[in-house]
Every structure is written in C-alpha cells, then in structure tokens.
C-alpha angles and dihedrals in degrees: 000000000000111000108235103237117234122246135192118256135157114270112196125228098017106115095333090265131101099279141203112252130161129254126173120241139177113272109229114236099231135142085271085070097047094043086048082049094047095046086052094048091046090052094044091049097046087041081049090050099045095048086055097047092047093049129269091216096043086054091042093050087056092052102045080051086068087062112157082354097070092091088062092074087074096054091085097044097050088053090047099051077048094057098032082058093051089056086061102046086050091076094044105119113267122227129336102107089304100141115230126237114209116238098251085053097041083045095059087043087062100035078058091050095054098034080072085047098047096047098034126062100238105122088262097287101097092089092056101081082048096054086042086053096043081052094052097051089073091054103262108132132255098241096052090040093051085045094053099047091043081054105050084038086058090044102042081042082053100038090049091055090047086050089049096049094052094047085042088049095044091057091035085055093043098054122099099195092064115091096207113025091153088064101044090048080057088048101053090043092055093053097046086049091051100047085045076054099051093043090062098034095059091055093045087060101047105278090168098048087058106036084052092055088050087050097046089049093058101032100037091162091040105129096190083044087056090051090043089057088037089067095024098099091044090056098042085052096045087050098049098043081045094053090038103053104359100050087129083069085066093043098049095048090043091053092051095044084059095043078062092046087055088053089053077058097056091045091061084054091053112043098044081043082057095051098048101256102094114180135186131276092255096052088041093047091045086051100052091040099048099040085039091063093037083058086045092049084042101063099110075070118088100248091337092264124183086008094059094056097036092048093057100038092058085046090060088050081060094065100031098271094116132156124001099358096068102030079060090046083058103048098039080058096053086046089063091040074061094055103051094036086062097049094050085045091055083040089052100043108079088052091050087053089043084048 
C-alpha cells in the first residue's frame, strides 16, 4: 500500500503561529519511487544472499538459544529512546508560559518522528518536522519547537561522531599492520571535532534564512517554502542566541544522546551474550559505532535494508564475531528497529487522520 506523504498546513491554536500540521496527499508515481522500489529489492535480495550463504540453521539455532529471554533485547533500547527524549527535551525552552510535556509523552512524539526517518529516505531528517508539529500540538510554539528538534539533531548528529571516532580509533589502535596508529586515531579525532564545528557554526550565522532564500528561489509558489521564510528570522535568532548564552542546552543534549549511543553499546553485549557468543566492551562498543555510521552512509535506501545487516555483519567479522553470531546480531537488531517503528507509527497515526 502506497504511504500518503506528509505535507506542511496551518494548524490553529498551537503556539499562535502558523504551524506545521499533517495532511494526507497523493504520492506521485515517478522514477524517485521506482528507484526507491529497486534499491529495496537490491538490499532484500543481497540480505537474502548473504543469510543463505551463512547458514539458515546456524542463524536459527542462535536465535532459538535466546528462548523466555528474547524479550530482554528490548529492554536497551526502551531506556535509550527514554534518555534520547530527554536530550531533546533538554533544549525545549524553560519557563515563560511555555507548557511542559512529560518525558513518556515527549518520548512517543519522537518515536513518531523517527519512525518517518527510519522507514523514508530522507537522510534521516524527514521525521523532524513531525517531531516539531507533535510538539506543537501541546502549545508549545513553532519556533521554539523547530529550534529544539534542529538542536538535539545537531546534538544526536555531534555526539554520534564523537561515538565513530572513538570506536575508529579503538580498531585503528588495535591494529598491528598500521606504522603510525597513534597518528591516524588524531587524525580522526581532528576531522570529527571540525564537522561538529561546522554543524553549530552554520546555525549560529543564519543557516535558515538562507536555506529558506534558496528555497524560495527554486519553489517560488511553494506554500510550505512561504511558511518556512515566514519563521526563518525567528529561528535563526533563537539559535543564535541558543549557541551564544545557552551553550550548556547543546552540551547537555549531546551528553545525553551519547549516553544513548553507550546504551546501543550494552545492547551488543547483551544480545550476542543471549545467543551464546559474549564478547568484550571494546568489541561491543567498535560494532555499534561502525554499523551505526554504515546505516548512517546507506539512507537513499528505504530502511537500509540488506546494507544495514551485511554491514554490520562483516563489521562484526572484523572483530571475531563472524558467521552466524553476528548476522544474528544483525537480524535480532532490525527486529527491535520493528518494534519501535510500529509503535511511532501507532503514536503518528491519529494526527495523520486529524490531518
């Protein structure tokens, strides 16, 4: 069944802006959609491949191993969706007649926001005006709502190279055919600092304003791109008043993103401690950082399927996790993403009916 995209329109009484809200409109049947469609296809039949050659039964036999204990494997994932909504709560605005949403309910707002990025191929950043309308809808206002998801984006996007360069500079450090390991982990580390750099540094100099000229240049009739320029100024201001004095705010989400990132960690431990094969921090912590970033490279296909579970399988090889084991690894994580893409899709759907 084709998915109704999701469009911009003005919601009264949220904020007492023109806000985002959800309506639903026909999706266009173009080569975007059967490239999407190939891409899919491709994944699912590699992914298909790859679970053959490495043995059905041997994967099966991991998984039967996990027996009552199977619904453990949501357990991190649950806290970490917990402590990734509290970073962006964290740069909601404090005070000042702004209303509070309590974290369980801030937490299904977001889980409907990335259930759009985890199923869309949008980079991961089609779920983030979703999150910015759910957020709306309890009367907080849209600029502040556009302002607090750009900044936990930013900080989830900072905390995750961070993340990357740790896990990179764990297995750069840990190889013996490399002459100067010491350098390349620098290195690395150079590089993440200056792209989390860049990231803030854009929105302290107007990156809205300008992203919403070059919009309005090449969607004149746009009427999302006219709301867009209609809020731009206000955002631009918020975050660079936000970068300038409140720092702290981005800090403090990007802490507790990574704190989530470190969770992702512990749930490597124990899945692969669940299905007989345990391995050490330091393996744990190389596999979720390096499949994490190949799921990141792999957006422009629909739910990174296939690449997702074969990336990370062969990342998993790279640290003596080969085989079974980690395919199952693998499979037992994209069963979770299930999960939790169901439930933001149950949280979305009333506002996409309302919408």
């Amino acid at each position: 069944m084709r998915r109704p995209d999701l469009e911009a329109g003005p919601v009264p009484g949220a904020g007492g802006a023109a806000d985002i809200t959800l309506t639903h409109t026909r999706s266009p049947t173009g080569p975007s959609q059967r490239w999407r469609a190939v891409l899919a296809t491709a994944g699912l039949a590699v992914l298909a491949a790859v679970v053959y050659g490495t043995g059905i039964r041997d994967i099966w036999r991991h998984i039967a191993a996990l027996g009552w204990a199977a619904p453990l494997i949501l357990v991190p994932s649950t806290i970490r969706t917990l402590v990734d909504a509290a970073a962006l709560g964290v740069a909601l605005p404090r005070g000042h007649g702004t209303p509070h949403i309590p974290l369980m309910r801030l937490n299904l707002l977001r889980l409907a926001g990335e259930a759009i990025n985890d199923t869309t191929p949008t980079g991961y950043l089609g779920g983030e005006p979703v999150k910015a309308h759910l957020i709306t809808r309890y009367g907080v206002a849209t600029t502040d709502a556009v302002v607090a998801v750009m900044v936990a984006k930013t900080a989830i996007i900072a905390s995750q190279i961070v993340f990357v360069v740790m896990g990179l500079a764990m297995y750069v450090l840990n190889r013996q055919d490399l002459s100067h390991p010491v350098a390349a982990a620098a290195a690395l580390a150079a590089l993440g600092l200056a792209v989390i750099f860049a990231l803030v540094e854009a929105q302290r100099r107007g990156v809205v304003t300008a992203c919403a000229r070059l919009a309005a240049h090449l969607f004149p009739r746009s009427t999302l791109v006219t709301r867009l320029s209609a809020h731009a100024r206000g955002i631009d201001d918020r975050l660079a008043v936000l970068y300038g004095q409140d720092f702290r705010v981005f800090l403090a989400s990007s802490a507790l993103h990574f704190a989530g990132w470190l969770i992702g960690v512990a749930e490597v431990c124990l899945i692969l401690a669940l299905i007989g094969v345990p391995v050490g921090l330091a393996s744990a912590f190389i596999i979720e950082s390096l499949s994490g970033t190949i799921r990141a490279l792999s957006f422009l296909i629909p739910a990174t399927i296939g690449v997702q579970e074969v990336g990370g399988a062969v990342i998993c090889q790279m640290v003596g996790v080969a085989g079974a084991p980690g395919m199952t690894l693998m499979l037992l994580k994209r069963a979770r993403e299930f999960v939790f893409v169901f439930l933001g899709l149950m949280v979305l759907a009333p506002h996409r009916r309302r919408g």
